[in-house]
N, C-alpha and C positions, 0 to 999 in steps of 0.2 A: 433518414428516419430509422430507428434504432428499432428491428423488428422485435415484436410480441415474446418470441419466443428469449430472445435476448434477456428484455426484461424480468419473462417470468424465473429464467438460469441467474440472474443477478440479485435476484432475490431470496433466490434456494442456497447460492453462496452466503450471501449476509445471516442469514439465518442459523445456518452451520455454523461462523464463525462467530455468534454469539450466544450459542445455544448453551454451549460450555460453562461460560462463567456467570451464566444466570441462574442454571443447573447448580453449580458449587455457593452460590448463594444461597439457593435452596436449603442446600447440603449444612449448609455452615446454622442457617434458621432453626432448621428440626434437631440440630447438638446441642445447642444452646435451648432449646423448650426441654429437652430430656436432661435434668439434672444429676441424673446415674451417670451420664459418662464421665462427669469430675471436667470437661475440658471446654468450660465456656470458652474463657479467655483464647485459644487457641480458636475456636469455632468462629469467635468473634472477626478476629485479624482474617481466617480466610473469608468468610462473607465479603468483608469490606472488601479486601483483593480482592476479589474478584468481581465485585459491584464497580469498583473503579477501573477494572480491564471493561466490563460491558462498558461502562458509559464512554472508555477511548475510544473503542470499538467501532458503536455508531455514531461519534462525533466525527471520526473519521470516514467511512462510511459514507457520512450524509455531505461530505463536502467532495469525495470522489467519486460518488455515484448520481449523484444527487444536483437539483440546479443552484445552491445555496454553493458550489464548490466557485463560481466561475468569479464571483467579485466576495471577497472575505474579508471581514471586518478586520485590522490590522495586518491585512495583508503577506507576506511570504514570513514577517516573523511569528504571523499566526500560525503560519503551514506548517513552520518547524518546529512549534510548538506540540503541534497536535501530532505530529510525524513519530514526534520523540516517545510521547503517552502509549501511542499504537507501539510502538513496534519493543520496548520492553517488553511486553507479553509476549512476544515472539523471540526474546533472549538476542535480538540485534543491537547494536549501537549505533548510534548515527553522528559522522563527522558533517559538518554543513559547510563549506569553503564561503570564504566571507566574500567572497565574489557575486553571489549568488542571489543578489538584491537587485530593486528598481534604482533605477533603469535599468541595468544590465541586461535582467530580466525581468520580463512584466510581472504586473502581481496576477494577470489573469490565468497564468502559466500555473498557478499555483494547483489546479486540478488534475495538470499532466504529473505533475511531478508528486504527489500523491499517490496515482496510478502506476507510476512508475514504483513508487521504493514498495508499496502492498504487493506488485510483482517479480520484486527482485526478493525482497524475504520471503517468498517460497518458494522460492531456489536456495533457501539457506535451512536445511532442516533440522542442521546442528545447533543454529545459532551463527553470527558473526558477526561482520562490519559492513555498513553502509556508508558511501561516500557519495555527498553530491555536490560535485563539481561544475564551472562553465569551462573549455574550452573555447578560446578567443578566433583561435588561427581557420584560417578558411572563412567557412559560415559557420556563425557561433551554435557552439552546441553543448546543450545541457545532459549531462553525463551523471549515470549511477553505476555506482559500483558495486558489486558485491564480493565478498569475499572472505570464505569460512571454511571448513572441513566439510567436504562432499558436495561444492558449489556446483549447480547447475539447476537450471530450467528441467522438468522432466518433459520426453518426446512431446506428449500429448498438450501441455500448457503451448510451447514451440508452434506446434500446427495451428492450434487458438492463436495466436500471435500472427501469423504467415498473412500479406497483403489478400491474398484468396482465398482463405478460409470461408468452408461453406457455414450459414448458420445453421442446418440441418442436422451437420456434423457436430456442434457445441456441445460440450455437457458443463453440469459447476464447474468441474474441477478447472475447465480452461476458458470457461467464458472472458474471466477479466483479461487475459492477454487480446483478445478479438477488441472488448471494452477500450480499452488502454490504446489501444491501434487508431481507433477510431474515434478517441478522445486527439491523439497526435493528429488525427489529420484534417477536423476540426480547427485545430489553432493553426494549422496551415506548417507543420513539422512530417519532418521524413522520420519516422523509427526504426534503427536498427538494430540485432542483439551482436556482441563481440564474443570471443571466448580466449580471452587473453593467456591462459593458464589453467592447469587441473583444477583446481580450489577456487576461483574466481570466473567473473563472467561482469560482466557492462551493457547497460541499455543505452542508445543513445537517439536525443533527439534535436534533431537542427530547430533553429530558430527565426522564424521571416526576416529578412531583410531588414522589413522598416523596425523592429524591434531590439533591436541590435546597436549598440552602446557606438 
């Protein structure tokens, strides 16, 4: 059971993260009602960006926070779908390995792996590449990549992340790695972070047995 305090930090995040582009929609409404500024047409285009960053936002949001994440109507090419909406906003790109389907992997995976690239884009604060890959060998395991200029998790998201983490200790800024953990061990997956190189870093999560191609 997901304590109180969890929910109320997961909430203060989602909020954060949409506050921005509902704000510049604002912003964009009051240029366009004031005709002295000469700049509908520009006012216009940011509203709408930014109304279509809010709504990736929480469509994203409500399938990795949310109980609407665990069976999704079109399944993992929904996920990548909405993966792609999200994280534009965040000047990431996303490779998808065409591995990365049913069976291979479940569609009900589709909520870790969610959780997974919203945590690995902020570790990219420049901007970068996302990759998400399966690894076959061993026990299979579903892998994200990151990797950009100035990659890395910062300390405090880390500790959020760590099997021990107290929730005492949580604040927004790291709840979702605690989240993300306990989304992994829910579907019955080990979570690990890598640090392959300066500019790069990797989440990875194994995949039960029976699920496994």
């Amino acid at each position: 059971m997901i304590d109180m305090r969890v929910a109320e930090l997961l909430a203060s995040r989602l909020c954060h993260d949409i506050v921005g582009p509902i704000g510049a929609v604002n912003n964009g409404m009051e240029l366009m009602a004031d005709e002295s500024f000469g700049i509908a047409d520009d006012a216009l285009q940011l509203a709408a960006r930014s109304a279509a960053q809010a709504a990736a936002s929480l469509q994203f949001f409500r399938l990795a926070y949310g109980t609407a994440g665990g069976q999704v109507e079109g399944g993992l090419a929904t996920i990548e779908r909405i993966a792609r909406e999200f994280l534009e906003a965040h000047r990431c790109s996303l490779t998808w390995a065409p591995e990365v389907a049913p069976p291979t992997v479940p569609e009900s995976a589709g909520k870790l792996i969610l959780n997974l690239l919203a945590l690995a884009a902020e570790g990219l604060p420049r901007g970068g590449e996302l990759t998400v890959r399966l690894d076959p060998a061993g026990p299979a395991t579903l892998e994200v990549l990151a990797s950009g200029s100035d990659a890395g998790l910062r300390q405090e998201v880390i500790e959020g992340l760590a099997a021990d983490a107290a929730v005492e200790a949580l604040t927004p800024r790291n709840v979702h790695g605690y989240f993300t953990r306990r989304v992994a061990a829910r579907a019955q997956s080990e979570l690990n972070l890598e640090l392959p190189s300066v500019d790069s870093f990797r989440l990875l999560a194994t995949l039960p047995a029976e699920t496994q191609a």
